[in-house]
KOLTORFI-231730 format. One record per residue (C-alpha): x, y, z; residue in one letter. Coordinates in nm, 2 decimals, always signed. Each point is the difference from the previous one (the first is absolute). Layout:
N
NODE       X       Y       Z  lofi
NODE       X       Y       Z     A
...
***
This chain:
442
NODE       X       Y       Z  lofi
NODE   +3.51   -0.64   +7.63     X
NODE   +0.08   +0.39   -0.09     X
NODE   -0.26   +0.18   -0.12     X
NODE   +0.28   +0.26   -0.20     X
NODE   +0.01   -0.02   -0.33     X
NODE   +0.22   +0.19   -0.27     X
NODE   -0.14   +0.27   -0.21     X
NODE   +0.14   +0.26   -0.24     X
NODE   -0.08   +0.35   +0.03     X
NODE   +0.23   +0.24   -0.13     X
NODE   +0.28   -0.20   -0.14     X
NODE   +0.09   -0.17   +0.32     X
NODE   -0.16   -0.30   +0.19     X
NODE   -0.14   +0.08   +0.31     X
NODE   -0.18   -0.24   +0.29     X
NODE   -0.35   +0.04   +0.03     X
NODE   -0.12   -0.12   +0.36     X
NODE   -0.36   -0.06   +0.10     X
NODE   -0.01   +0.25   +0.30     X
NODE   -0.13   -0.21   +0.29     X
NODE   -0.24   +0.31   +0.13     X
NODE   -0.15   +0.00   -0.28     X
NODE   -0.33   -0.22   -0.01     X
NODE   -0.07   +0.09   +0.38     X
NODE   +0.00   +0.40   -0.09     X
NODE   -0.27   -0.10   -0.26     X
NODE   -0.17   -0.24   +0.24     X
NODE   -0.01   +0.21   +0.31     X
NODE   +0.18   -0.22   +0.20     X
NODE   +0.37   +0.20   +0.00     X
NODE   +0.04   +0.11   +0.35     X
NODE   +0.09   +0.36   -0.01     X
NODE   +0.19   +0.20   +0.33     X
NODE   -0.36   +0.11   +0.17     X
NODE   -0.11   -0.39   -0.05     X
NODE   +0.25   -0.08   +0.24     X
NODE   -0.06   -0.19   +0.32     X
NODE   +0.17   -0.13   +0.33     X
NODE   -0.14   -0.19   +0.30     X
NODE   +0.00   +0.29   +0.26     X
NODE   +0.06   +0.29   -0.19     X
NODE   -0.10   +0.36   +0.16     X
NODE   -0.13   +0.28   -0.21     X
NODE   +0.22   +0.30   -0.04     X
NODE   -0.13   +0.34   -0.08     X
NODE   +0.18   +0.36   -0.05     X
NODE   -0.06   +0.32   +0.15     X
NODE   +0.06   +0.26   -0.28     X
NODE   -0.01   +0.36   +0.06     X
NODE   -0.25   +0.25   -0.15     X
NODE   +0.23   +0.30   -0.09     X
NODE   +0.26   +0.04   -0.25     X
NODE   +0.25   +0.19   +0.25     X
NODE   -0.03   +0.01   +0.40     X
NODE   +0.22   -0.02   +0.26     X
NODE   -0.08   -0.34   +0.26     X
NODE   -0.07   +0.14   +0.33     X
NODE   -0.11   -0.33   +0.22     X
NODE   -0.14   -0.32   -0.14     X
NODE   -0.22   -0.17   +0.24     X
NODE   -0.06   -0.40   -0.07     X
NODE   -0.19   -0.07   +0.34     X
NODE   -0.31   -0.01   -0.09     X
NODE   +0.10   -0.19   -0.31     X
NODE   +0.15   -0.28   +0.23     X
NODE   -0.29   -0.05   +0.22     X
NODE   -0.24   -0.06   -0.25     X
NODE   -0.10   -0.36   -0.04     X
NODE   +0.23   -0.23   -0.22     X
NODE   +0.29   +0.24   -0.04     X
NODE   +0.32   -0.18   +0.07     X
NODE   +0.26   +0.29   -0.10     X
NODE   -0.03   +0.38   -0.11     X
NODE   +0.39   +0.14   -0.11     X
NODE   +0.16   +0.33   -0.11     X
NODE   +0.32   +0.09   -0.08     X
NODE   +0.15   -0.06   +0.37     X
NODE   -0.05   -0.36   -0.05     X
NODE   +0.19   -0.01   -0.27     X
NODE   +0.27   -0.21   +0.09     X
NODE   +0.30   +0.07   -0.24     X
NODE   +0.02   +0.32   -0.25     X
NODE   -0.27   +0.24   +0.00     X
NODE   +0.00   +0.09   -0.40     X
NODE   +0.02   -0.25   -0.32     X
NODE   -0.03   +0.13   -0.38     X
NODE   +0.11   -0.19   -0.29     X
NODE   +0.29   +0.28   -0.08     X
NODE   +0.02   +0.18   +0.29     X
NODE   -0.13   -0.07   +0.34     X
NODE   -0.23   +0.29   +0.06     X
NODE   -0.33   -0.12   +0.06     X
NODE   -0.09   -0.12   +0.33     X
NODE   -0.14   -0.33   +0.07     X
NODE   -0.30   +0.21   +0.20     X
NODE   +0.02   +0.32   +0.02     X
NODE   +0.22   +0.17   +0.28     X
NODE   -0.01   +0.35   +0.07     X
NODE   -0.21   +0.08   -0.30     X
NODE   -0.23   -0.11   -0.31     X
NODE   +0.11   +0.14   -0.33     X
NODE   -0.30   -0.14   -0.20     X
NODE   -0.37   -0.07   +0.05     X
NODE   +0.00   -0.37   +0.07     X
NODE   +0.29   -0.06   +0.14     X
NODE   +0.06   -0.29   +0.23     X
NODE   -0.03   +0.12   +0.38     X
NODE   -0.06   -0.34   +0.18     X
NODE   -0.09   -0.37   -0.07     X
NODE   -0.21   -0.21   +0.19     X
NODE   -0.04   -0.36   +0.02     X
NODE   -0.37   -0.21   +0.10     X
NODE   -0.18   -0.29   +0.00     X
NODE   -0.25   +0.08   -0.29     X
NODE   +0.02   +0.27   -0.26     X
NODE   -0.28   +0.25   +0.14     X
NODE   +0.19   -0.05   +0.34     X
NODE   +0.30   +0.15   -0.15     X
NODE   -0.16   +0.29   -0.23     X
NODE   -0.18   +0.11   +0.36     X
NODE   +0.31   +0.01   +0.16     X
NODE   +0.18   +0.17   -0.25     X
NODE   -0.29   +0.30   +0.05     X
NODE   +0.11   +0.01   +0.35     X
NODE   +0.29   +0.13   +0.00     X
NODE   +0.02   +0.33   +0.08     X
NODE   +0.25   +0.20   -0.19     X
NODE   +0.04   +0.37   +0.07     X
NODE   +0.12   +0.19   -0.27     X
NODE   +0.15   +0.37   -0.05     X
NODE   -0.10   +0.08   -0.38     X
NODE   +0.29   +0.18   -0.18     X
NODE   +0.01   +0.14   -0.35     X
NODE   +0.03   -0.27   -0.24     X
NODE   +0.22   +0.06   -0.33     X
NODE   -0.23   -0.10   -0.28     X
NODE   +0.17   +0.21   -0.27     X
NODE   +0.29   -0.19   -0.18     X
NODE   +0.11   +0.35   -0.15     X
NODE   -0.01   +0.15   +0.37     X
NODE   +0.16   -0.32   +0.18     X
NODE   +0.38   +0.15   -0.04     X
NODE   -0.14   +0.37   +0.16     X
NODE   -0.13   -0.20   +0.30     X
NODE   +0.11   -0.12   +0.35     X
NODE   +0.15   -0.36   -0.07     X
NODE   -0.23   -0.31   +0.07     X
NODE   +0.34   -0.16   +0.05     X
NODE   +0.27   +0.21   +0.19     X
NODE   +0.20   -0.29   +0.05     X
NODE   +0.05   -0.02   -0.40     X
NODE   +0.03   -0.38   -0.02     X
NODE   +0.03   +0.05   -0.38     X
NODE   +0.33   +0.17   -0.01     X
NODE   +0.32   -0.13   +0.02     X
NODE   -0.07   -0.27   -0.28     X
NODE   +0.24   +0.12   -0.31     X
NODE   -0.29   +0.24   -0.13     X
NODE   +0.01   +0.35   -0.16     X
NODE   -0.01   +0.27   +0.34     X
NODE   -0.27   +0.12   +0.09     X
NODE   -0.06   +0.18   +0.31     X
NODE   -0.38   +0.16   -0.09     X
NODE   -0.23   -0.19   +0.24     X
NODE   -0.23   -0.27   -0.03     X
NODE   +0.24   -0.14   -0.32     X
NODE   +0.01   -0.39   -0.05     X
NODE   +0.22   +0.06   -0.31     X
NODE   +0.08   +0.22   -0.25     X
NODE   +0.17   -0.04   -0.34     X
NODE   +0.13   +0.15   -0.30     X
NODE   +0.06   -0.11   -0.37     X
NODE   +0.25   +0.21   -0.19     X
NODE   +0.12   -0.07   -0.37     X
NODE   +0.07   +0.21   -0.30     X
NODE   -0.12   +0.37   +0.02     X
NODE   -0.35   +0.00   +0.09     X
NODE   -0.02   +0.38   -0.05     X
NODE   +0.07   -0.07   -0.39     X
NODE   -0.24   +0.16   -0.26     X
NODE   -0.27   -0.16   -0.20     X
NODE   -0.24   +0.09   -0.25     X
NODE   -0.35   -0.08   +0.17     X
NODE   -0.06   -0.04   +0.39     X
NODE   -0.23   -0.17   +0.23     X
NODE   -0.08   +0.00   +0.33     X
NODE   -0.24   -0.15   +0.21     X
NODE   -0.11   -0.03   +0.40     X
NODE   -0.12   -0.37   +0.09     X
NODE   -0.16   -0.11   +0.31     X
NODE   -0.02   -0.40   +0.06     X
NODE   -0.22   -0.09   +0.29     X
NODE   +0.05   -0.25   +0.29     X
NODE   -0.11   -0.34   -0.10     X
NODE   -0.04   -0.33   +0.20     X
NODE   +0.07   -0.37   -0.12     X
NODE   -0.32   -0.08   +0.15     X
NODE   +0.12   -0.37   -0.01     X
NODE   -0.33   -0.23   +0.10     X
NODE   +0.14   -0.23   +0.29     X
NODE   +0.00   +0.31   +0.24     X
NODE   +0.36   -0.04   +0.29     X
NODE   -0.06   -0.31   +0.21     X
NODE   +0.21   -0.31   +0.12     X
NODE   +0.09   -0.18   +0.33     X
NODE   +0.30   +0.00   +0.24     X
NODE   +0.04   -0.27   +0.17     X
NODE   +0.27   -0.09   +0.36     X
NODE   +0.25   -0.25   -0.03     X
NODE   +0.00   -0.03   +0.35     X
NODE   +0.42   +0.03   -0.02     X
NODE   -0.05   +0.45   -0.04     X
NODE   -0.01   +0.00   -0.30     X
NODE   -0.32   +0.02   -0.28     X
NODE   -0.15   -0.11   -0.30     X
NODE   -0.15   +0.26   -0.21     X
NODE   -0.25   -0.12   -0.32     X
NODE   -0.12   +0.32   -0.13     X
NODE   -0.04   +0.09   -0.39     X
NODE   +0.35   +0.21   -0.10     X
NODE   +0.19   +0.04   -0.33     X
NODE   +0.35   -0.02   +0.18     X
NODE   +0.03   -0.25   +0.27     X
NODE   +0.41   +0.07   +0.07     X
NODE   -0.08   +0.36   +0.00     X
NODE   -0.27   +0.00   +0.27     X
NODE   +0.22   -0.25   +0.22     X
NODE   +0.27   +0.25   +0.00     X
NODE   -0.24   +0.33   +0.15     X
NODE   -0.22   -0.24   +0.20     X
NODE   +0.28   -0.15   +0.20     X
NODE   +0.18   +0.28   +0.19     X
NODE   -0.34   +0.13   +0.09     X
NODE   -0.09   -0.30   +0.18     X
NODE   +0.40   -0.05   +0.14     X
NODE   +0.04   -0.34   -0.18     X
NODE   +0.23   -0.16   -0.21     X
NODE   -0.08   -0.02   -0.34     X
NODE   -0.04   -0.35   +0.02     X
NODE   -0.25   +0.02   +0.23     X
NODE   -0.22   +0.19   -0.19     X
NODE   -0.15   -0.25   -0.29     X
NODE   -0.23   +0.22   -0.24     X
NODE   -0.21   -0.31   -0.23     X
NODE   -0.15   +0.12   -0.32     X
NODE   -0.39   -0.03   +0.00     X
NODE   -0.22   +0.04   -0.26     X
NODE   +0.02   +0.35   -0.10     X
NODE   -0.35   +0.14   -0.20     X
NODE   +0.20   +0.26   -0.19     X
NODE   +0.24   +0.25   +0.05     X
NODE   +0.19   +0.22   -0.25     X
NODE   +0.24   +0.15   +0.26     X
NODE   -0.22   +0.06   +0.26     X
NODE   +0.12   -0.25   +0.15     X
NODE   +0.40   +0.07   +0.04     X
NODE   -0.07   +0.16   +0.33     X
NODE   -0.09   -0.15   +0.32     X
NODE   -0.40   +0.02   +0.12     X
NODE   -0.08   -0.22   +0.27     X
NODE   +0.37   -0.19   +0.03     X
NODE   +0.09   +0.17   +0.30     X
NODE   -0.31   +0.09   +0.18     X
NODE   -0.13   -0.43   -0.01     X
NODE   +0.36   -0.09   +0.10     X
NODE   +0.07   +0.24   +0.28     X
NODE   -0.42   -0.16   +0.15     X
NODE   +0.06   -0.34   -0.09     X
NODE   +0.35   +0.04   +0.21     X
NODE   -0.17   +0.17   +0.28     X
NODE   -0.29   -0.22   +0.01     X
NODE   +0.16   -0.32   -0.04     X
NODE   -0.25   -0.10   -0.29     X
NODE   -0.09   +0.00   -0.34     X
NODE   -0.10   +0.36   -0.11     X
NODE   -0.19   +0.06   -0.32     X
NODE   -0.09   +0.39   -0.15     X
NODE   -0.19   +0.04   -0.32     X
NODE   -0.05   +0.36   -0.13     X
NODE   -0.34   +0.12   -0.14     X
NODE   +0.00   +0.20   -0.31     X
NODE   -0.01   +0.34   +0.18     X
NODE   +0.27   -0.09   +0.20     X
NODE   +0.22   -0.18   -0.30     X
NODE   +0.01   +0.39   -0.17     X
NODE   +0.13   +0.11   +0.33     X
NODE   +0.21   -0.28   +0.09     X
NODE   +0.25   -0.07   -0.31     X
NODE   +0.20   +0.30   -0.21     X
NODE   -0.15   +0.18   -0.33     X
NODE   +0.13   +0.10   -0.34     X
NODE   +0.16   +0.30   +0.01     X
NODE   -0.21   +0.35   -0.12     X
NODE   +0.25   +0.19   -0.21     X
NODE   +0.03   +0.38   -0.11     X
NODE   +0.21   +0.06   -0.36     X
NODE   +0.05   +0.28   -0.11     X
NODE   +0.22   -0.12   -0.38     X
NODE   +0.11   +0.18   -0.35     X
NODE   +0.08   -0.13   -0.26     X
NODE   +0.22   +0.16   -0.33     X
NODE   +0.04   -0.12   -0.34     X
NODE   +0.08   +0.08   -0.34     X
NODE   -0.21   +0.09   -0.27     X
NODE   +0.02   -0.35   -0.15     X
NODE   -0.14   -0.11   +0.34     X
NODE   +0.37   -0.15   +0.11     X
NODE   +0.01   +0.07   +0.43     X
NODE   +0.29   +0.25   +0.10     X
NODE   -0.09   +0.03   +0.35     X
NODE   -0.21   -0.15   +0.30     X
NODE   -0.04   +0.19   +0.38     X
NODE   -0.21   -0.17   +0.22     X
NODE   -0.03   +0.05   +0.36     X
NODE   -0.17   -0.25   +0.19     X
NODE   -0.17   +0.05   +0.38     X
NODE   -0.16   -0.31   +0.15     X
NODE   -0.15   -0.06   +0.29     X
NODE   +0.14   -0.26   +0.23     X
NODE   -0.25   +0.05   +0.30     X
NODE   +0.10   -0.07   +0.35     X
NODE   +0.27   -0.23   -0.04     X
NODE   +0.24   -0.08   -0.23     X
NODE   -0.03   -0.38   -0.12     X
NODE   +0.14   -0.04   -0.36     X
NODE   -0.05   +0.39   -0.09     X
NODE   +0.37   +0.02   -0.07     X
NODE   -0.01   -0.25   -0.26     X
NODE   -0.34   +0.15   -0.13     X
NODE   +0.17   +0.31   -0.09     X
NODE   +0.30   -0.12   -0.15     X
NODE   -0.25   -0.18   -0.23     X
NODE   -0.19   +0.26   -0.07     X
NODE   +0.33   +0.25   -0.08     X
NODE   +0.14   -0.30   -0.18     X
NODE   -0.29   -0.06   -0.26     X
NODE   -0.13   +0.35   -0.02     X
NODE   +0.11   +0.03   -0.36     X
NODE   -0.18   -0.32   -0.12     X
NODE   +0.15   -0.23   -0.28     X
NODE   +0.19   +0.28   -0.18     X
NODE   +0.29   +0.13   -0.10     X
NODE   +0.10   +0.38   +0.10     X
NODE   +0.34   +0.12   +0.10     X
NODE   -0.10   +0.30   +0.22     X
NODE   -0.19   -0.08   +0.34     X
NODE   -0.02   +0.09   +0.32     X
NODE   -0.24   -0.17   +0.26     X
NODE   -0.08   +0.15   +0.33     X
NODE   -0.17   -0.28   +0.19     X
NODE   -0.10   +0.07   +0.40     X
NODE   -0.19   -0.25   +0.28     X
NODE   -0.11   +0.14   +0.26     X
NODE   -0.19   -0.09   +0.33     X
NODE   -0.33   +0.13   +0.11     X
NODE   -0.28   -0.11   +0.18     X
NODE   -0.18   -0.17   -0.26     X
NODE   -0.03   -0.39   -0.03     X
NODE   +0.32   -0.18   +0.00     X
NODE   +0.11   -0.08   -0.39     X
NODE   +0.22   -0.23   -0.13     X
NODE   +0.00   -0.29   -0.27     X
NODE   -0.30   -0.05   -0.29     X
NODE   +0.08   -0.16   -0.26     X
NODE   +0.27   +0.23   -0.28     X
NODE   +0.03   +0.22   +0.31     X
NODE   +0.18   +0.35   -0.06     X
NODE   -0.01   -0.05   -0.38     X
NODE   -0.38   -0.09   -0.04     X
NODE   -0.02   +0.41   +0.11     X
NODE   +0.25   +0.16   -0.23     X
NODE   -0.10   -0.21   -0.29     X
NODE   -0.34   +0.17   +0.00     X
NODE   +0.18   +0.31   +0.00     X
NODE   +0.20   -0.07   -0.27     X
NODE   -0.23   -0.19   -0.22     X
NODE   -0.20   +0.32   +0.06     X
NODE   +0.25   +0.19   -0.12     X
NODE   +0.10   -0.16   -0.34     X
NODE   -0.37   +0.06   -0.05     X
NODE   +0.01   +0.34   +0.07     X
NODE   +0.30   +0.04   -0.20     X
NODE   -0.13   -0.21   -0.29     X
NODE   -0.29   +0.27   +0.00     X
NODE   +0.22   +0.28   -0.02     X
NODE   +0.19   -0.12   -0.30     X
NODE   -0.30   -0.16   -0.22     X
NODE   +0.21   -0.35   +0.01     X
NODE   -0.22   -0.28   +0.09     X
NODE   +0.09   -0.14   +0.36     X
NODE   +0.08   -0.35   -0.13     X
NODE   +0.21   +0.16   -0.25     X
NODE   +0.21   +0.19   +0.23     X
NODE   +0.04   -0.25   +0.28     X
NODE   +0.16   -0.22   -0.28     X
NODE   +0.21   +0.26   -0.10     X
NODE   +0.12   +0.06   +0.35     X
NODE   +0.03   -0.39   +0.15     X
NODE   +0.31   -0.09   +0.19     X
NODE   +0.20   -0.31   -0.23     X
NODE   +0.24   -0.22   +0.07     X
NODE   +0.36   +0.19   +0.09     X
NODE   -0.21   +0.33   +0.07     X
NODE   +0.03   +0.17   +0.37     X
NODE   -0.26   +0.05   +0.27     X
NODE   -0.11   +0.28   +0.17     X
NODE   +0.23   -0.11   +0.29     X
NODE   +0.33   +0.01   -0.22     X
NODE   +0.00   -0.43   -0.04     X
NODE   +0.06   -0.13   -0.37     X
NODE   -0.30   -0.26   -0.09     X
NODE   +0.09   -0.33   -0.05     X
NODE   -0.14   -0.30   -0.12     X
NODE   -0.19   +0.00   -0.35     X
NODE   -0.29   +0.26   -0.07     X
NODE   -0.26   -0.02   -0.30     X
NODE   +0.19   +0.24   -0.24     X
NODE   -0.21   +0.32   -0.12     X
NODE   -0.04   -0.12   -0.35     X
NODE   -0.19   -0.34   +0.20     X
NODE   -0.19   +0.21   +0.24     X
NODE   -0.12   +0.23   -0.29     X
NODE   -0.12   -0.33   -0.21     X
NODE   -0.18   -0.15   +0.30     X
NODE   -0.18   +0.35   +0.07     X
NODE   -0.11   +0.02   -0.36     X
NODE   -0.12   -0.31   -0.01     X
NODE   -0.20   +0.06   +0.31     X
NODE   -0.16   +0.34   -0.13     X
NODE   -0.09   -0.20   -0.37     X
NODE   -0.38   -0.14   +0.01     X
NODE   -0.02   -0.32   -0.06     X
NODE   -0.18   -0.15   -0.28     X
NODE   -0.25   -0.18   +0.24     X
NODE   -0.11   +0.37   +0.17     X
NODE   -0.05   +0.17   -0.32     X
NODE   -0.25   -0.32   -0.08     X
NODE   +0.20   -0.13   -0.26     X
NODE   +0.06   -0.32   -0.08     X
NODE   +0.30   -0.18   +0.19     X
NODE   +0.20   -0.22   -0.25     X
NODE   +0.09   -0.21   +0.35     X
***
């Protein structure tokens, strides 16, 4: 018998399912991705390196393989098919080749019988590194030597750009942005790195078939996705490659990119046996990409009556050492800068670069979570300038049905009209008769 039954909500009937993980989240008794277990599994572990920018001279994993219970110890020349994944562009390597290009990244994975067997191999690997000056300045990134010569970003239908160290830059032009206005603002904002901070750290299981190919049960928000970069690195089909959903204790786009997918596949294919890794917290905020930090620098023009004539906002964020989704991020960020309103004059500078900061990629709103405290910030600032309460002038500026975007596209579909939005806001702002101790006829 179903449990769905029909409901209305919002004018339109709509099935409402008893979700089957429900009751064992509140019991305890869901099995999350670290919970996992299989009858033989090894332990893997990964060698991370402890500068932002070196160059490899000589890794040496000898002394890692003869310690007690260690089955394998790899780097990337036992990477059997391409050397570099990424969910845009294949930049970053698998392990680290001739270089690390962030503090923590993955130099070597090793696979043993119990977890302390493979955390004490992992320490004895020698790496020996050649420090080199690390680009840690976003605004300096484009004046330094390029983290990626080979410019794997270009090439891809984007604006030119031949500065280094650029993952994408863009450019929003409409109206005449130099036009006029009675009052000015301008602002400089700063929006810090964040971390999703999910609280089922990276873990999972990859397990043999025995035929060549592998199952991989590890926590992910995109399944197809992960196939598709795990594959060539491992030289299999994609049909050899089966990525299983398990339970996944949050994520909020930190999950989009690959963790441990790779590394427990390429041990569990070496070793011929089940290969489980499980992150700690330290390593989870080393191991998996970051929101973005961005720089704006924005002004904003208007008339008298507080109507905007003009928005300029240029946009720097910083993409760290590889590119993941940063070319989405800041055509987000360029494509909400304005906010919900209606301006005819704009112009939108938006630049990613790379550095040698933590990799950055998908949070949740990513690219327009930054510009929208920017501009929020700015209709304050502007609200200040012209004596018109905030509220007030955000109403008289909202985007409505049939008005254009920053970006030049008509909006469609069917906006509250200014007339509702300014009854619902005055409603909002009137005490009730309860909070001024009255007596509610209710």
């Amino acid at each position: 018998m179903s449990t769905a039954t029909r409901t209305l909500r919002r004018g339109r009937a709509v099935p409402s399912t008893r979700r089957v993980d429900a009751v064992p989240k509140v019991t305890g008794e869901f099995a999350y991705s670290s919970d996992l277990h299989a009858a033989g599994m090894l332990w893997g572990h990964t060698v991370r390196s402890p500068h932002a920018h070196a160059r490899i001279v000589e890794i040496d994993v000898s002394g890692a393989l003869a310690l007690p219970g260690v089955h394998a110890v790899l780097t990337h020349d036992d990477v059997p098919g391409r050397k570099t994944y990424g969910l845009e562009f294949a930049d970053q390597p698998v392990l680290a080749i001739d270089r690390v290009r962030y503090f923590g990244e993955a130099v070597a994975v090793v696979a043993a019988e119990e977890p302390e067997q493979a955390r004490r191999a992992a320490a004895a690997v020698r790496v020996e590194y050649e420090p080199l000056e690390p680009v840690t300045d976003p605004e300096r990134a484009t004046e330094m030597d390029p983290l990626h010569p080979d410019r794997p970003t270009m090439g891809h239908g984007y604006r030119d750009d031949l500065r280094p160290n650029v993952v994408r830059s863009m450019r929003i032009a409409r109206g005449d942005p130099d036009t006029p206005a009675d009052v000015s603002v301008e602002g400089v904002y700063e929006v810090g790195q964040q971390d999703q901070a999910f609280l089922g750290p990276e873990s999972g299981i990859a397990i043999p078939d025995g035929e060549g190919g592998v199952d991989i049960h590890v926590a992910t928000q995109w399944l197809h996705v992960d196939r598709d970069q795990v594959a060539p690195c491992l030289d299999l089909e994609p049909e050899q490659v089966r990525i299983h959903l398990a339970g996944v204790g949050g994520a909020f786009g930190g999950r989009e990119d690959l963790s441990i997918q790779i590394h427990a596949a390429l041990l569990a294919l070496r070793t011929n046996r089940p290969v489980k890794m499980v992150y700690n917290r330290e390593e989870s905020f080393v191991g998996h990409i970051h929101r973005h930090p961005a720089q704006i620098w924005a002004e904003h023009r208007a008339t008298r009556e507080g109507r905007l004539v003009a928005v300029r906002m240029r946009i720097l964020v910083d993409g760290g050492a590889y590119a993941s989704s940063s070319t989405a991020v800041i055509s987000n960020a360029c494509s909400f800068a304005v906010g919900p309103y209606a301006v005819d004059n704009v112009l939108i500078d938006g630049l990613a670069v790379y550095t040698n900061n933590p990799p950055c990629g998908a949070m949740r709103g990513f690219g327009a979570v930054q510009t929208c405290f920017a501009a929020e910030a700015q209709m304050d600032r502007l609200a200040a300038a012209l004596d018109i309460d905030p509220v007030e002038l955000r109403l008289l500026n909202a985007l409505e049905t049939g008005g254009t975007l920053a970006t030049g596209q008509v909006v469609t579909g069917s906006l509250p009209t200014r007339a509702t939005r300014a009854g619902g806001a005055a409603a909002r702002r009137a005490p009730s008769a309860r909070r001024r101790g009255e007596h509610d006829p209710r």
